[in-house]
MISE-66626 format. One record per residue (C-alpha): chain; x, y, z. Coordinates in steps of 0.2 Angstrom, whole numbers, plus 5000, padded with zeros to 4 digits. Last residue first. Layout:
MISE-66626
<r ch="A" X="X" Y="Y" Z="Z"/>
...
***
This chain:
MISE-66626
<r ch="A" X="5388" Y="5566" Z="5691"/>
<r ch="A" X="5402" Y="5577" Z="5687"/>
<r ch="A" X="5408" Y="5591" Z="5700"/>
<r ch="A" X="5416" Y="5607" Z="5697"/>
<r ch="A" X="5430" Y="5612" Z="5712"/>
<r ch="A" X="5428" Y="5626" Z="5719"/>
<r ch="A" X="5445" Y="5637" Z="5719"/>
<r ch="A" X="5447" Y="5645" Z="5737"/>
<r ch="A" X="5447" Y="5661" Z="5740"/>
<r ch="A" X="5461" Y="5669" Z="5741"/>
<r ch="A" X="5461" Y="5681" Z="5756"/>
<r ch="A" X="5454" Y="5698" Z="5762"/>
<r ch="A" X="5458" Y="5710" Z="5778"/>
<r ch="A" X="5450" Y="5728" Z="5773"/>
<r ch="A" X="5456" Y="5746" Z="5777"/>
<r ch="A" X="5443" Y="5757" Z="5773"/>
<r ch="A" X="5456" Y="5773" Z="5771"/>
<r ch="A" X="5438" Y="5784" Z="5765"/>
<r ch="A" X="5421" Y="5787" Z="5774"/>
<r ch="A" X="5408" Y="5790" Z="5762"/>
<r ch="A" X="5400" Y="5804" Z="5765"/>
<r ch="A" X="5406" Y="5817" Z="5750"/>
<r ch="A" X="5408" Y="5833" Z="5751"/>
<r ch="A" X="5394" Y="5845" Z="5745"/>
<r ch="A" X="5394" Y="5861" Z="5759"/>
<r ch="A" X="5381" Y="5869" Z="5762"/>
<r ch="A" X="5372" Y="5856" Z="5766"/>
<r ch="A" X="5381" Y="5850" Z="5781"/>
<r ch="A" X="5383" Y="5833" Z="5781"/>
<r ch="A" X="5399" Y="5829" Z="5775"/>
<r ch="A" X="5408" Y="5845" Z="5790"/>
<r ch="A" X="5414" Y="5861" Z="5786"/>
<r ch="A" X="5429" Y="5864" Z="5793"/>
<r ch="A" X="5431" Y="5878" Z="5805"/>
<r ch="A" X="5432" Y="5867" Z="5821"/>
<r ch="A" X="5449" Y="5857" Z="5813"/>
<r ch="A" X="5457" Y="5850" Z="5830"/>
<r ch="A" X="5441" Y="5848" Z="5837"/>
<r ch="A" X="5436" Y="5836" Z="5824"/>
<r ch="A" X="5414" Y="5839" Z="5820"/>
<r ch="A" X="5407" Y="5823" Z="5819"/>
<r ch="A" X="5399" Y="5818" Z="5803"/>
<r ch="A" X="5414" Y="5816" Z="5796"/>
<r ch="A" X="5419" Y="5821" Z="5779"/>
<r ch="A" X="5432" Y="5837" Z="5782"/>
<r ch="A" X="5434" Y="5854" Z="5776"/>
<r ch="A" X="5445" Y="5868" Z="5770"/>
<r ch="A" X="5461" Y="5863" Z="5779"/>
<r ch="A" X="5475" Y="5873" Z="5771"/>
<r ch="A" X="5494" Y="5867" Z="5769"/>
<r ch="A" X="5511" Y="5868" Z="5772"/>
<r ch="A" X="5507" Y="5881" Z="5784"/>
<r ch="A" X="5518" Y="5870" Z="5797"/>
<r ch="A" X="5503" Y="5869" Z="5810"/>
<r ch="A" X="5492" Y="5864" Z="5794"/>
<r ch="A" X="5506" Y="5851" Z="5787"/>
<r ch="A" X="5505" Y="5843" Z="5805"/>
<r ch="A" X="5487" Y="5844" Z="5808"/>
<r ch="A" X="5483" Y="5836" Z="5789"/>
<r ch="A" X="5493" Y="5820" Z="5793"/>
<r ch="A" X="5487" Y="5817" Z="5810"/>
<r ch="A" X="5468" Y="5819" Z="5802"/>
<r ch="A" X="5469" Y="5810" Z="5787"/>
<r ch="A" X="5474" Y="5816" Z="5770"/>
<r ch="A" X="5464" Y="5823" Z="5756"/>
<r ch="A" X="5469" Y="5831" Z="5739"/>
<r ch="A" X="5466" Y="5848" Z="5729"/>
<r ch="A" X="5476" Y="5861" Z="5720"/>
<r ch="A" X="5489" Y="5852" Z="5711"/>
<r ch="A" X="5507" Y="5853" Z="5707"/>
<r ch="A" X="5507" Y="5866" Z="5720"/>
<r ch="A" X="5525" Y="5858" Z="5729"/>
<r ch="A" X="5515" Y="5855" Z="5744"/>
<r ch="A" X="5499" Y="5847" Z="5733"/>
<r ch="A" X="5513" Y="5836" Z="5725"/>
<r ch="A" X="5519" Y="5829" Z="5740"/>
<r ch="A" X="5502" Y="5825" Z="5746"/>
<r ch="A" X="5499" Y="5812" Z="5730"/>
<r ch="A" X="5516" Y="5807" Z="5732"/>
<r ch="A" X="5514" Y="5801" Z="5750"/>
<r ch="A" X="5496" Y="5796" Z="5747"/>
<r ch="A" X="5503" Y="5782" Z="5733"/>
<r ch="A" X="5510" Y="5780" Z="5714"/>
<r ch="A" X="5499" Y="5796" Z="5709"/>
<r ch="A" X="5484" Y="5800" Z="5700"/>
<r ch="A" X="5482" Y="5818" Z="5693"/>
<r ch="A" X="5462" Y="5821" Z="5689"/>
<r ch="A" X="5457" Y="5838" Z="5683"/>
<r ch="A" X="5443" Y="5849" Z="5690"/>
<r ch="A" X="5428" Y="5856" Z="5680"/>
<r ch="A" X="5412" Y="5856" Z="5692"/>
<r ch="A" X="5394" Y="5854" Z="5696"/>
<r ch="A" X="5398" Y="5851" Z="5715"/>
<r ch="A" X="5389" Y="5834" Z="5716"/>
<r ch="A" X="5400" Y="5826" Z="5702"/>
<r ch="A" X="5416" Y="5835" Z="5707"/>
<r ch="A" X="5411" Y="5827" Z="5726"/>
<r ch="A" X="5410" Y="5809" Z="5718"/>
<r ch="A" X="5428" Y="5812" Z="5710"/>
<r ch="A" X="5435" Y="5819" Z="5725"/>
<r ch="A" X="5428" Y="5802" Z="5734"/>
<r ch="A" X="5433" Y="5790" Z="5723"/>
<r ch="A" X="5451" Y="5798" Z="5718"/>
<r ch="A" X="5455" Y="5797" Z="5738"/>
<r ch="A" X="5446" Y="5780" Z="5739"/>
<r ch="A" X="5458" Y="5773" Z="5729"/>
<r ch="A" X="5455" Y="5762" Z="5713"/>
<r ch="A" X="5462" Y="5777" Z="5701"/>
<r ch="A" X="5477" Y="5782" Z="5710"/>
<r ch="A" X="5483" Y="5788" Z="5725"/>
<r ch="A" X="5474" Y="5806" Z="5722"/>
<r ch="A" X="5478" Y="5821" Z="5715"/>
<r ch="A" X="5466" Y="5836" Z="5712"/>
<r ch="A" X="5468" Y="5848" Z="5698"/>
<r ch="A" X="5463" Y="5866" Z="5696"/>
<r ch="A" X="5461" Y="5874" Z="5677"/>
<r ch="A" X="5448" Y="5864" Z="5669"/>
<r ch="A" X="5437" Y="5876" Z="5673"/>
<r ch="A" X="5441" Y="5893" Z="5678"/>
<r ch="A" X="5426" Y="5903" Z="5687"/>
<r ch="A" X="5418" Y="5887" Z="5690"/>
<r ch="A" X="5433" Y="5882" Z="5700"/>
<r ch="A" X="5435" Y="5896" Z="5710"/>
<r ch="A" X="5418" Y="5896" Z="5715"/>
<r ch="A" X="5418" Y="5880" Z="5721"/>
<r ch="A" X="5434" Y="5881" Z="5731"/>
<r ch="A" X="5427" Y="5896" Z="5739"/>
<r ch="A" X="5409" Y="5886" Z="5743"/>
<r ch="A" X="5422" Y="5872" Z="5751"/>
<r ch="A" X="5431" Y="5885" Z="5761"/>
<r ch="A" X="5446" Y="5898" Z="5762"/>
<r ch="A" X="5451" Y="5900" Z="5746"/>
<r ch="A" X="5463" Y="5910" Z="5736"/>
<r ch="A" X="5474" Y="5896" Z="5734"/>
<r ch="A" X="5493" Y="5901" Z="5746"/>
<r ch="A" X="5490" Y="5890" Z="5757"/>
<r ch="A" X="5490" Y="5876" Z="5745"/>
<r ch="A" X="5474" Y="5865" Z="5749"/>
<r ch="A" X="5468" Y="5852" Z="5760"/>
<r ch="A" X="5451" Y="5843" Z="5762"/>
<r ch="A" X="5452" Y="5831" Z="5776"/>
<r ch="A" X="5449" Y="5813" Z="5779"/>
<r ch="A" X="5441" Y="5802" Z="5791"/>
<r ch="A" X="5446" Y="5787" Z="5796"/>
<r ch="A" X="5440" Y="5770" Z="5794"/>
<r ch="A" X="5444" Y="5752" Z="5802"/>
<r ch="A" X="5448" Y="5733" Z="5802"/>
<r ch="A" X="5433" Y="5727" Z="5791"/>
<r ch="A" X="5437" Y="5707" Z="5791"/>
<r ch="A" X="5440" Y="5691" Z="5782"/>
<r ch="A" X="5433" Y="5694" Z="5764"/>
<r ch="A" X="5435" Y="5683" Z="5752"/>
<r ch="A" X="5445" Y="5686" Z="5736"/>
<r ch="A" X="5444" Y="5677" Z="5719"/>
<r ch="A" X="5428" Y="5681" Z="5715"/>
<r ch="A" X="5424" Y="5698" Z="5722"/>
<r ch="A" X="5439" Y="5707" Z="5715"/>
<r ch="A" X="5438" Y="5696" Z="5699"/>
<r ch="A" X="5457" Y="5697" Z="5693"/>
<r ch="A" X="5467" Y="5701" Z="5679"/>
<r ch="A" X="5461" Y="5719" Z="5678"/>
<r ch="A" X="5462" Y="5723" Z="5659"/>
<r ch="A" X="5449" Y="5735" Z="5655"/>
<r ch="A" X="5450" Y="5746" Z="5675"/>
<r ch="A" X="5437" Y="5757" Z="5682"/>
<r ch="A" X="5424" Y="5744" Z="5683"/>
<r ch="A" X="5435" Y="5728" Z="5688"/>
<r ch="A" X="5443" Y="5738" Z="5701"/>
<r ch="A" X="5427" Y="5742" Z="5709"/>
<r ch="A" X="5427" Y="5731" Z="5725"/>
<r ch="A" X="5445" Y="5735" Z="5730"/>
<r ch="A" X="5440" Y="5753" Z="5731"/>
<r ch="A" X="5436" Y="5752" Z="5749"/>
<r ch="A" X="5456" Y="5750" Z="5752"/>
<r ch="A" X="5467" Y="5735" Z="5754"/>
<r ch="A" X="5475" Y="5723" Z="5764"/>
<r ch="A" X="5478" Y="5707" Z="5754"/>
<r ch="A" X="5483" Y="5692" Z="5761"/>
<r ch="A" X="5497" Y="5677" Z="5755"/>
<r ch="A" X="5498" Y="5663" Z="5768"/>
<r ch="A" X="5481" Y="5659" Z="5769"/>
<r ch="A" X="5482" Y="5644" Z="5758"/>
<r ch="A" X="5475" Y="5649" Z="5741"/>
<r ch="A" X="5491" Y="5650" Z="5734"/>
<r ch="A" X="5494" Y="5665" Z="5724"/>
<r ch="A" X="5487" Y="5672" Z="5708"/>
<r ch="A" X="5473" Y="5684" Z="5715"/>
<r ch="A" X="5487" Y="5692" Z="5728"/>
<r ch="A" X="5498" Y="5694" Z="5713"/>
<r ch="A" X="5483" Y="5701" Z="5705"/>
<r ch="A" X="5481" Y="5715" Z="5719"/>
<r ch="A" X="5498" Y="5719" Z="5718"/>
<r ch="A" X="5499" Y="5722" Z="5700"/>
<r ch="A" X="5484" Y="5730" Z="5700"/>
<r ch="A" X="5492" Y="5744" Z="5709"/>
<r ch="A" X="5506" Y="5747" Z="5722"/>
<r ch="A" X="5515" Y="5733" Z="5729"/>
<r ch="A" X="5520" Y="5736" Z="5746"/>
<r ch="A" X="5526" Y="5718" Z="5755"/>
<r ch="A" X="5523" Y="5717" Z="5774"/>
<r ch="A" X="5529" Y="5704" Z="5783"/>
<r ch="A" X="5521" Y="5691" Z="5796"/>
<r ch="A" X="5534" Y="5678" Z="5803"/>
<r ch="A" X="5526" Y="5666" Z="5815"/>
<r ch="A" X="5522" Y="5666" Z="5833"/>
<r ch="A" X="5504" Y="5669" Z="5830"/>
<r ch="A" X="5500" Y="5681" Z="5842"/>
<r ch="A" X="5515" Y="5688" Z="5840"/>
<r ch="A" X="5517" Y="5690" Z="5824"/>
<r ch="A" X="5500" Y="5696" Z="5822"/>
<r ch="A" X="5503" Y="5709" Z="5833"/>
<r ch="A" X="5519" Y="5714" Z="5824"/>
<r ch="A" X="5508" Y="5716" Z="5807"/>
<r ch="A" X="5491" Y="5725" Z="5813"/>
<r ch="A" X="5498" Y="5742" Z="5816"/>
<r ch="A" X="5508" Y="5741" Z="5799"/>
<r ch="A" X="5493" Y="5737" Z="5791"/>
<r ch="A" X="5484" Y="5752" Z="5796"/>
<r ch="A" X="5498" Y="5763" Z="5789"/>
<r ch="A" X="5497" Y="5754" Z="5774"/>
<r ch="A" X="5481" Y="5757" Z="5771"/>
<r ch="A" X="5481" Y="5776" Z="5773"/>
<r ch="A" X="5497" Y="5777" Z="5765"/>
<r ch="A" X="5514" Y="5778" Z="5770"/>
<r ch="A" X="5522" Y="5764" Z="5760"/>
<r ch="A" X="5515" Y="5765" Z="5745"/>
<r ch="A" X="5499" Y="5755" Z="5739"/>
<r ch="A" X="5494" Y="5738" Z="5734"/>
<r ch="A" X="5498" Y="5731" Z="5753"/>
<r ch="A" X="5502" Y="5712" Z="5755"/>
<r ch="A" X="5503" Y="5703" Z="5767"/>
<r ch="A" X="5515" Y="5689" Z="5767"/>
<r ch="A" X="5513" Y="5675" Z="5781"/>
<r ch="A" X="5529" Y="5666" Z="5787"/>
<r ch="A" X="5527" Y="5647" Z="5790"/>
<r ch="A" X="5515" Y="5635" Z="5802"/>
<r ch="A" X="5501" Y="5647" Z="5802"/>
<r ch="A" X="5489" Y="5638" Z="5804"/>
<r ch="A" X="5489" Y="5621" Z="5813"/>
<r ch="A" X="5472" Y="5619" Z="5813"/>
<r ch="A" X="5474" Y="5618" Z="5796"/>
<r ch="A" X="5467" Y="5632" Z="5786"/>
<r ch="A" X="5447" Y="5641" Z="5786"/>
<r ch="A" X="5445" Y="5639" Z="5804"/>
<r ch="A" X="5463" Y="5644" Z="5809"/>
<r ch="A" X="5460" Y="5660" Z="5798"/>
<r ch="A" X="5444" Y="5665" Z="5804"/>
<r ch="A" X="5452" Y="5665" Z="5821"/>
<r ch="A" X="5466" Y="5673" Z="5818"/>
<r ch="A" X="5457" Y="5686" Z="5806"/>
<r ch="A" X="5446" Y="5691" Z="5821"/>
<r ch="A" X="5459" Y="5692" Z="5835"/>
<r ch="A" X="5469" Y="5704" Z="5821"/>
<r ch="A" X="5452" Y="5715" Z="5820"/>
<r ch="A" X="5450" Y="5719" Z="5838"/>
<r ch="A" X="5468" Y="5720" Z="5840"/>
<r ch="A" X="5470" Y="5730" Z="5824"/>
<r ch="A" X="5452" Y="5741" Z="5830"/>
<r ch="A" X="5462" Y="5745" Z="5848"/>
<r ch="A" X="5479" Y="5751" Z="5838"/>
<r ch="A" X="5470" Y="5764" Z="5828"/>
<r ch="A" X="5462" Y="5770" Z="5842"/>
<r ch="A" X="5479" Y="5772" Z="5850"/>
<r ch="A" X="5486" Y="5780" Z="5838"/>
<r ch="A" X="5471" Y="5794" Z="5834"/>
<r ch="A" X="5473" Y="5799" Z="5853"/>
<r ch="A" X="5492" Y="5801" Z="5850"/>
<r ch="A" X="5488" Y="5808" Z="5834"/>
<r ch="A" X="5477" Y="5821" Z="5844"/>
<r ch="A" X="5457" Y="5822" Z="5840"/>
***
């Protein structure tokens, strides 16, 4: 898949999903809606999967809506519980990952109910991710990695965009399956998260697929495998999710989800 061919999908799902949050939007607000700028607000770092999506979505929401729709990156909780905190009149949104669900479970303190004080407006899309390494780690596939790291444990690292993404979620279920001893780096955001993997700070991450062919073609980095069930022309020696040989995980990760405040119900007395 090309990134011009990866563009353009992406910008088919954010019409198909923006036509969707419009109208569940008007029915849940005034008819009116919206009548002043909207903020939507991304907990993770410019250039991440899901902000990426957002910014798809953003300048056709503006114009179908002929309002003001802004983009505000608050990485972490803190995003998240501003969302929880706001208004609930549509004019503060969330656009998040998959791991928005399981905040509460990986975190003590997270100020919010993620399935409670949010309702969800819309699945606006997935992508693929692939398994990239330093160019210079003596591997050259999934089984390698493996080795490697049962032959040193504790001694490779993986980074990721932080605890609640699906970047941690998925590497983390895959050190599970694989039987192995791999450290946990969480990062600000994916840009950071990659960053470090170039520089060798760590051993392991996952990017999407524009972001993997450009490193790959520069020898930034090395593609090992990818979760899709669908082998990716671009990358036809990767190992694929479902082959057995190979124990990457199948969830699909960079779920970008549409979600606003729910609305308080009010407790009745009789």
């Amino acid at each position: 898949m090309s990134t011009n061919t990866f563009q353009t999908k992406l910008r088919l799902l954010g019409l198909a999903a923006a036509t969707f949050v419009a109208a569940t939007a008007s029915a849940i607000a005034q008819q009116d809606y919206p009548n002043q700028r909207v903020t939507i607000v991304v907990p993770f770092s410019a250039g991440s999967i899901s902000d990426g999506f957002a910014r798809v979505l953003v300048n056709k929401l503006g114009e179908m809506w002929k309002q003001q729709v802004i983009i505000e990156n608050r990485p972490g909780l803190p995003g998240t519980a501003a969302v929880a905190k706001a208004a609930p009149d549509g004019y503060t949104l969330l656009f998040t990952s998959n791991g928005h669900t399981i905040a509460s479970a990986i975190n003590r303190s997270p100020q919010f109910d993620p399935v409670k004080d949010f309702a969800g407006i819309s699945l606006v899309g997935s992508v693929p991710l692939v398994v990239i390494v330093p160019p210079d780690l003596s591997v050259k596939n999934v089984g390698d990695f493996i080795a490697l790291a049962k032959e040193k444990p504790g001694t490779l690292n993986f980074s990721s965009a932080g605890v609640a993404s699906t970047t941690y979620l998925s590497t983390e279920i895959f050190r599970q399956n694989a039987k192995i001893e791999i450290q946990h780096v969480p990062y600000r955001g994916a840009p950071e998260a990659m960053t470090a993997l170039i520089r060798g700070e760590v051993q392991l991450f996952k990017v999407t697929i524009p972001s993997a062919q450009e490193l790959v073609a520069a020898n930034k980095v090395r593609a090992i495998a990818i979760n899709s069930a669908k082998r990716i022309r671009r990358f036809p020696t990767c190992r694929r999710s479902r082959n057995q040989a190979c124990p990457i995980t199948n969830m699909i990760p960079g779920s970008a989800r549409w979600r606003r405040r729910a609305r308080r119900r009010r407790s009745s007395t009789r």
